[in-house]
N, C-alpha and C positions, 0 to 999 in steps of 0.2 A: 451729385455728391455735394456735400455742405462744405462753403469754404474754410469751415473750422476744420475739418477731417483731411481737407485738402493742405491746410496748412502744416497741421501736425506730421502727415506722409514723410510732406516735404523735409519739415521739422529734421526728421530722423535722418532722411538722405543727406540732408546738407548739416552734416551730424560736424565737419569741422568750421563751420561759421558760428558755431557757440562761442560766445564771448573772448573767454582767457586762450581757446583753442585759437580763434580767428589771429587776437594778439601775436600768438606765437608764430604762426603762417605770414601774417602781415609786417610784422616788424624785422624777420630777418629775410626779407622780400627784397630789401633795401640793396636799389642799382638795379634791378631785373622789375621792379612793379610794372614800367609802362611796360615794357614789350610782353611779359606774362598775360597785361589787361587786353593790349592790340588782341594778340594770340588768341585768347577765349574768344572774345569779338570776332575774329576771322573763324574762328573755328565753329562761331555758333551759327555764321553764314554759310560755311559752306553745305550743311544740309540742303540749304535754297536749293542748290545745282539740281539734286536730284529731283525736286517738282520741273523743272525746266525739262529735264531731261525726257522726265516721263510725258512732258506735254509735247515736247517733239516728239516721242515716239507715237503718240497720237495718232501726231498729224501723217506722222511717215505709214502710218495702219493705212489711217483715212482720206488722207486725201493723196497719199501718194500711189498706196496698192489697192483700196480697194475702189479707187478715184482712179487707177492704170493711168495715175500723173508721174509718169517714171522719170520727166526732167524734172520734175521735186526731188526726188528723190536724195541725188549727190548733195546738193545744199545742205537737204535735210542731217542727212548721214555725219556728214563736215562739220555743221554745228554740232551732234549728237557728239560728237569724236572729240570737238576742240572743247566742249564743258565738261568733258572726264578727265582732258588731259589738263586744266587749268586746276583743277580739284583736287588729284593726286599730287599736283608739283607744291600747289599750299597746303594740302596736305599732311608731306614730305616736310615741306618748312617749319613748320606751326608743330611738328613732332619734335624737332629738334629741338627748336627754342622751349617749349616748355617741358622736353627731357631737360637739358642744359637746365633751365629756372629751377628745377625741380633739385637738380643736384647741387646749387647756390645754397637755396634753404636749406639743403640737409646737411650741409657743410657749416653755414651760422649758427641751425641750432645745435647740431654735435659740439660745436667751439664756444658757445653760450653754458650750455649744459654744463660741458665739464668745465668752465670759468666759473659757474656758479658752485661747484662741486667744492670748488678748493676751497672758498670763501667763508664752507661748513666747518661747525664745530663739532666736537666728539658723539656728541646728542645724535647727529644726521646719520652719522656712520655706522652707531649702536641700532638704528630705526631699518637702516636697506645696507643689511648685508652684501658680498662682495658680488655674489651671482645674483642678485635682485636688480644690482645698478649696471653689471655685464649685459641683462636680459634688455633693461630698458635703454640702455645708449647703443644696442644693436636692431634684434629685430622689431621692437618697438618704432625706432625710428625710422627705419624702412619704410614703414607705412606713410611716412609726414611726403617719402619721392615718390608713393605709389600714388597719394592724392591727386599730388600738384598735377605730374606726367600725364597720370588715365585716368581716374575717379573723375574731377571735375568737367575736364575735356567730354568726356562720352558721357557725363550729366547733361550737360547742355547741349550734345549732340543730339541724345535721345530726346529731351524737350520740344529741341525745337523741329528735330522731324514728324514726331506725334504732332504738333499743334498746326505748323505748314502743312503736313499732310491732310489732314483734318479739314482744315479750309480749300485746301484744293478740290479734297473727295465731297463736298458739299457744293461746290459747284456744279458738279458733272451730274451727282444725282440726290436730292436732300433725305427722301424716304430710307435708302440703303444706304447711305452712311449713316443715319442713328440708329440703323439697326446694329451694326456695327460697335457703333459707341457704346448703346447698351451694353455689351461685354465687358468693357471696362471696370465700372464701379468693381464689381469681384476681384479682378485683379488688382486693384486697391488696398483693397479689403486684404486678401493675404499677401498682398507686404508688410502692411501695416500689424495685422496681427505676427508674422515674420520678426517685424522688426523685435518685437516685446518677447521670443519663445526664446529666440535665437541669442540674443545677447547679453545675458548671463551666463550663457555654455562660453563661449566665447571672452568673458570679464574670469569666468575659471582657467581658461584655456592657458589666457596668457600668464594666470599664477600662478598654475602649474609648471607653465615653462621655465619659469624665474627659478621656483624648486627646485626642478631638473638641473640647471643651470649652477645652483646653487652646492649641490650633492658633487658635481664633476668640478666645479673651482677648489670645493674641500678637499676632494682627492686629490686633486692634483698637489694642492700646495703644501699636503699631509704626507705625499706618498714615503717619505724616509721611516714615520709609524707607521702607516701601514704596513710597510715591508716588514719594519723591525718586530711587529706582532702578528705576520702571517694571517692578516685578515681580510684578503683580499677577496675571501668569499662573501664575507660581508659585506661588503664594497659593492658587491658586484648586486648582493641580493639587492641593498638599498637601493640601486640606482636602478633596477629591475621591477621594485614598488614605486616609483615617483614614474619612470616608463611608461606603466601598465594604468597608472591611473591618468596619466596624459593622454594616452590611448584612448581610451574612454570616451573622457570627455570627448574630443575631438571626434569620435565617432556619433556620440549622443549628437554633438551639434551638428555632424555633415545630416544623421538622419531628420533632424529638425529641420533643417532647410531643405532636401531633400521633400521633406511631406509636405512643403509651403508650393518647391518650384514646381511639382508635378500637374498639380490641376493648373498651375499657372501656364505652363507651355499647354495643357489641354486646348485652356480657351485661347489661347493665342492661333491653334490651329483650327480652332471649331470658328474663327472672327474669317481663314482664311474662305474656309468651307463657306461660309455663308454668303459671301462673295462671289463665289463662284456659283452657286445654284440660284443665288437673286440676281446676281448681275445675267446669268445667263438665261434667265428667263424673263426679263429687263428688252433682253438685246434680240429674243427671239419673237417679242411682242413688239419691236422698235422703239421702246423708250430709250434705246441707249444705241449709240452707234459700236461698233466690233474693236474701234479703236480705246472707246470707253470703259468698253469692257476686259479690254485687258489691261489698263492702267489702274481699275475697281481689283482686279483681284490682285496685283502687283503692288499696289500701296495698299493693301490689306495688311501685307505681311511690315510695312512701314509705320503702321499703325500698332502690330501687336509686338513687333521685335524690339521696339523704344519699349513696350511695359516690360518684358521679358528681359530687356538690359536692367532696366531700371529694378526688378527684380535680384539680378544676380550683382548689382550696386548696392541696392541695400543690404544684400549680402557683407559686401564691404566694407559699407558705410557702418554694421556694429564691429568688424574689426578697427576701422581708423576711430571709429569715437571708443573703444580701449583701449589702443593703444596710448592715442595723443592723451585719455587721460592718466595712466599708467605716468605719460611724463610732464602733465603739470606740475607735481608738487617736489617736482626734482626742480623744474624750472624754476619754477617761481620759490621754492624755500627760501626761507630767511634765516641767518644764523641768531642764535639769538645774543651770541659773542658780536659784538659789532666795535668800531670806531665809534668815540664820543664825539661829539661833534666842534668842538674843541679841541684836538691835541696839544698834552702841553710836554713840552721840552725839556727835560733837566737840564741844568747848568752846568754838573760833575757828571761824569760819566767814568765811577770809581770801583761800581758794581755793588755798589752797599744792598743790602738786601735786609727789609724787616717783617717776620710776619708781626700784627697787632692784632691778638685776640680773636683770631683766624678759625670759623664753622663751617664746615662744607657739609652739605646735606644731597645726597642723590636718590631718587625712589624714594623718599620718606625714612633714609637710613640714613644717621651722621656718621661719616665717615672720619673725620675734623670736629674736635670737639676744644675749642678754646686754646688754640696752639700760639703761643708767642717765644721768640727769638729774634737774636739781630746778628747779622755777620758783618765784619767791617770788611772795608777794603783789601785784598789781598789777601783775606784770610778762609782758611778751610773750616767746613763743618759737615761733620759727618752724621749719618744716620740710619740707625740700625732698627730693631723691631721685628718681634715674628710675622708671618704670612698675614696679608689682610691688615695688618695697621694704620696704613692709611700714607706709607715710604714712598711710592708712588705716583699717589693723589696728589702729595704734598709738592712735589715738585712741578706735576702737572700742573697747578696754580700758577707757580711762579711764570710760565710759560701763557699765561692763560688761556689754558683747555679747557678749563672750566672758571665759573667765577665763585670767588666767597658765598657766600651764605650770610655769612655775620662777619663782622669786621672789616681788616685790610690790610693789603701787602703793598709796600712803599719799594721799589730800587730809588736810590740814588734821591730818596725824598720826595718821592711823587708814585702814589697808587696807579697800580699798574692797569688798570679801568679808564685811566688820563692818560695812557701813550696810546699812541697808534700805533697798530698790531704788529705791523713791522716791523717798527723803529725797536718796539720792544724786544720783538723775538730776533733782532738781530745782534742785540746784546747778551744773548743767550746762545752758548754754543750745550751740545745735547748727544751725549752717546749714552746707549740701554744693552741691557742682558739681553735683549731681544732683537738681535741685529738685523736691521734690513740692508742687503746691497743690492742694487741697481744693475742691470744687465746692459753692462757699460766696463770702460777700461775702469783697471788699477787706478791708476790716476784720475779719469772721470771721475769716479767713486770716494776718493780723497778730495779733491779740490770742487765737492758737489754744491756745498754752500757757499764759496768762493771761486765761481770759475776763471775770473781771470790772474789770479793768482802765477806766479811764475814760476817756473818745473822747478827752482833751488830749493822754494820752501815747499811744494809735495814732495819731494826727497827729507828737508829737513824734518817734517811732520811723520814721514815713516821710519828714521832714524829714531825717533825720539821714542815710539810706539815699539820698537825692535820688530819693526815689518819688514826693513829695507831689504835683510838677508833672504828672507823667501822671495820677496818679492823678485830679486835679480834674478830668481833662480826657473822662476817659472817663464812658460813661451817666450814671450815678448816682452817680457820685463814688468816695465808699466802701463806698456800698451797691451799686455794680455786683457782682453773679455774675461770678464769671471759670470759665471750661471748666470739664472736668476734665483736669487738671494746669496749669492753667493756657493754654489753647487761645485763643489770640489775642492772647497778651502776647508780646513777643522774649522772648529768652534773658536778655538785660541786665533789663529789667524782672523778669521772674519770679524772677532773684538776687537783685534787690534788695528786692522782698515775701519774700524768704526770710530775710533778712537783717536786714529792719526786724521778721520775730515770732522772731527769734531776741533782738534785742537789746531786745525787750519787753519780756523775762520780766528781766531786772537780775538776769540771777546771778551768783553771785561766778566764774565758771570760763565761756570764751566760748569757743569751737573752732570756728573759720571755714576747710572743708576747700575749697579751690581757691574761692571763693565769687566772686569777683571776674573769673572767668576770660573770664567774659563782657561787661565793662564795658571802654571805651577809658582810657588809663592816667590820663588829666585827672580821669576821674569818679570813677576809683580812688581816687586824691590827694587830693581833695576829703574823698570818703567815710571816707576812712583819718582826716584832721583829726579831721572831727566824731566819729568812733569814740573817739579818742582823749579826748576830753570828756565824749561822752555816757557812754562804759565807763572811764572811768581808773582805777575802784578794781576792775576786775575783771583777773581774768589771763586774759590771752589765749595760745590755741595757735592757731597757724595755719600751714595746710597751705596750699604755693602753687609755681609754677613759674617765678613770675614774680620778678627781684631787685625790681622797683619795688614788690613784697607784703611784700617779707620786709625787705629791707633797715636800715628803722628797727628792728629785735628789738630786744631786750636779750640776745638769743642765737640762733643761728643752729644747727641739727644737721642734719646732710646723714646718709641713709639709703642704705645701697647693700647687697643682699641679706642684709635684718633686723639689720642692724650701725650702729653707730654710726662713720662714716668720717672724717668731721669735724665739727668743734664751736668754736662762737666767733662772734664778732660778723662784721659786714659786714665793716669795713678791714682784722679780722684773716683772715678766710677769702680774699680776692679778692687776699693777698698769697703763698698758698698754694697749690702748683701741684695742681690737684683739682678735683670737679664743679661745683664754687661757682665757683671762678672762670673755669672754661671755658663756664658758662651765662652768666657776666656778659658777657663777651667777645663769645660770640654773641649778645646781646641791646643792647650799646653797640658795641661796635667793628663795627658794618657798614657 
């Protein structure tokens, strides 16, 4: 076989020593590399044992029984006994230590992953859905412990018994072990074509899986629609079609490999065969002694069980090169939101906020089209707009989820591009119509952006919210566990836990996007009071539909596709004929 052919085999087998793939294996190796490296090392000797073994069993043929040297014998045996029992205890060792290594990686890269995870901006999350990155930070990475543990291990194991073997069966007879060898090349041969049928079944397999994965994370975290429109048959079909076509596949690829391993165990057993009918007519002509020959047909099978592993390895070896690359581009993404490499400081920290002639462009669509305003210190501004205006987006800048297009947003006199991500968004507290709570206490859940905060103000922050009352009233107060997303609170309670750990954190900049939409307008009114006391030196944005939200501003801007349509307080807007005051109309004049 040509060492280029031989190469490429190899190529595939040792399918996670590709470059970015090795990185990832290698760099969270860190504290386990030496003893991993010893481990392979010991583990690629201990193959030797069994040419030793087999050479004492030789001599215990030949020169003990059929030599009737019976005081050879015990020695012999003794040795034979103490090079099994030395092999199994390192073994035993060298399983453990490179299970253990194997569990180190999978633990750095899992803790990598999702550190790299958070670091994404809105782009990444839009790109791998919530079951695509469930599928790859699970049974994807499984593969990275299945590598380390057994793949590599019983790569090298198989090697090095094929090639010892090989040299040893060359000594005892040259004609009949290349008869031998010659079997080989084919078995080459379909792995190597193996490797190229199989591993596209296999690159569908796994995104199918993701799919499947992807259909049951919807359901689940839909189930209150689903129930409420009785579609559970649909549910059931859908995941029924992502099923059946996983199915599939998976069957396509077992029969793929299937049609590769069968002539491959063939000739593995036709290598034994051969052994046996040349060795024994070898040994009945005297070129080979009886001990010879049964060490010829015994390392036969040493010879063909290394291709036949290495067969159902490269079976493997196109799951690990999917999976690991499935989790390259998780790994190594880069956001495209980053730290400037400069951060620069403000001086005040008053919350002033400017947008200057501000374009957001996403998809080749402007969402943002030339928006400019300023809010001073302390001061509110509200913002209204039908569905899709851009209410949303616009706030989302301020936080930088995404970045401008054209122009710039200043707090406190410095573009929000010149803070550090943090420094920024810690000046920004943030509650939405879209509430998330955390399968965590009451309190956990209030005091989530501020943990160490002290139990007087998570009490003061649900007073203020008018949480306090329910809150005393449920389990454990505030040590109750509430769902996940909050599962058994209304709509109006889970605003308003959303609302009391937003105004926990006392930042200078408050953006309350429709927050209130689920509250009757009495408790609004209330709530709006105490906001006003509890937050008075902060500036407030606020996004809402309702005039009883917006009304007290100190500025009012209505949005109508990414534009600034109108602008102005309550009396001044509701005397202008425009979407302000045809919502007020429908909202008082019925």
């Amino acid at each position: 076989m040509k060492k280029l052919d031989f190469y490429q085999i190899m190529g595939y087998t040792f399918s996670i020593m590709k470059k970015n793939t090795f990185n990832i294996y290698w760099s969270n190796m860190k504290g386990v590399r030496a003893a991993f490296i010893i481990s392979l090392i010991l583990r690629s000797i201990l193959p030797l044992g069994s040419i030793f073994q087999s050479d004492i069993t030789k001599n215990i043929v030949d020169e003990g029984l059929v030599a009737k040297n019976f005081d050879l014998l015990p020695m012999l045996v003794l040795a034979l006994i103490a090079i099994q029992l030395i092999r199994s205890v390192f073994n035993y060792i060298l399983r453990i230590v490179l299970h253990n290594t194997s569990q180190t990686v999978l633990l750095n890269v899992r803790k990598n992953l999702y550190s790299n995870m958070q670091r994404q901006d809105m782009d990444f999350f839009k790109k791998y859905p919530t079951g695509e990155l469930m599928s790859r930070m699970s049974s994807d990475l499984d593969w990275i412990r299945y590598s380390i543990s057994f793949f590599l291990p019983n790569i090298l194991d198989a090697l090095v018994t094929f090639i010892s073997t090989l040299i040893y069966l060359l000594f005892i007879n040259v004609p009949l072990t290349l008869c031998l060898l010659v079997c080989t090349p084919p078995l080459f041969i379909l792995t190597r074509g193996m490797s190229t049928k199989v591993r596209p079944f296999y690159q569908k397999m796994r995104a199918k899986m993701a799919d499947l994965n992807k259909v049951v994370q919807e359901n689940i975290a839909g189930n209150r629609v689903v129930k409420a429109f009785a579609t559970e048959g649909f549910e059931v079909e859908k995941f029924d079609k992502e099923n059946e076509e996983l199915r599939s596949i998976q069957i396509n690829a077992t029969n793929r490999f299937i049609l590769f391993k069968t002539p491959m165990d063939f000739i593995a057993t036709f290598m034994a065969a051969v052994a046996l009918v040349g060795g024994g007519y070898m040994a009945i002509k005297g070129n080979i002694s009886i001990g010879e020959l049964s060490i010829l047909i015994s390392l036969s099978w040493s010879l063909s069980v290394p291709l036949r592993t290495l067969g159902r390895l490269m079976n493997d070896s196109q799951k690990i090169q999917t999976a690991t690359e499935r989790i390259q581009p998780i790994y190594y993404a880069e956001p495209s939101i980053v730290n400037p490499e400069n951060p620069v400081t403000p001086e005040k920290n008053d919350g002033e906020i400017v947008f200057d002639h501000v374009t957001l462009e996403l998809d080749g669509r402007k969402i943002l089209d030339d928006v400019s305003f300023k809010i001073g210190k302390g001061q509110t501004l509200a913002i209204m707009g039908p569905t899709g205006s851009g209410k949303t987006f616009l706030t989302n800048l301020i936080l930088r989820l995404y970045d401008v297009t054209e122009g710039r947003i200043l707090i406190d006199g410095v573009d929000v591009r010149d803070y550090d991500i943090k420094e920024l968004r810690r000046k920004i507290a943030v509650s939405t119509q879209d509430v998330f709570l955390f399968s965590e206490t009451i309190e956990g859940n209030i005091c989530y952006g501020v943990p160490d905060i002290p139990v007087e103000e998570v009490v003061e922050a649900a007073k203020t919210v008018h949480a306090y009352d329910f809150i005393v009233h449920t389990t454990d107060g505030f040590d109750t566990i509430i769902g996940e997303r909050g599962v058994g609170l209304s709509g109006g309670q889970k605003q308003r836990l959303a609302l009391a750990r937003a105004i926990a954190v006392k930042a200078p900049i408050l953006i309350l996007d429709d927050t209130t939409s689920a509250l009757d307008m009495e408790t609004e009114h209330e709530i709006r009071e105490r906001l006003k006391e509890y937050c008075s030196k902060a500036t407030q944005l606020i996004v809402a539909q309702r005039i009883s939200s917006v009304s007290f501003a100190d500025r009012i801007i209505v949005l109508k596709d990414g534009k600034i349509s109108e602008d102005g307080t309550h009396d001044e807007l509701i005397k202008n004929d425009g979407y302000y005051k045809e919502i007020y109309e429908l909202q008082y004049n019925d």
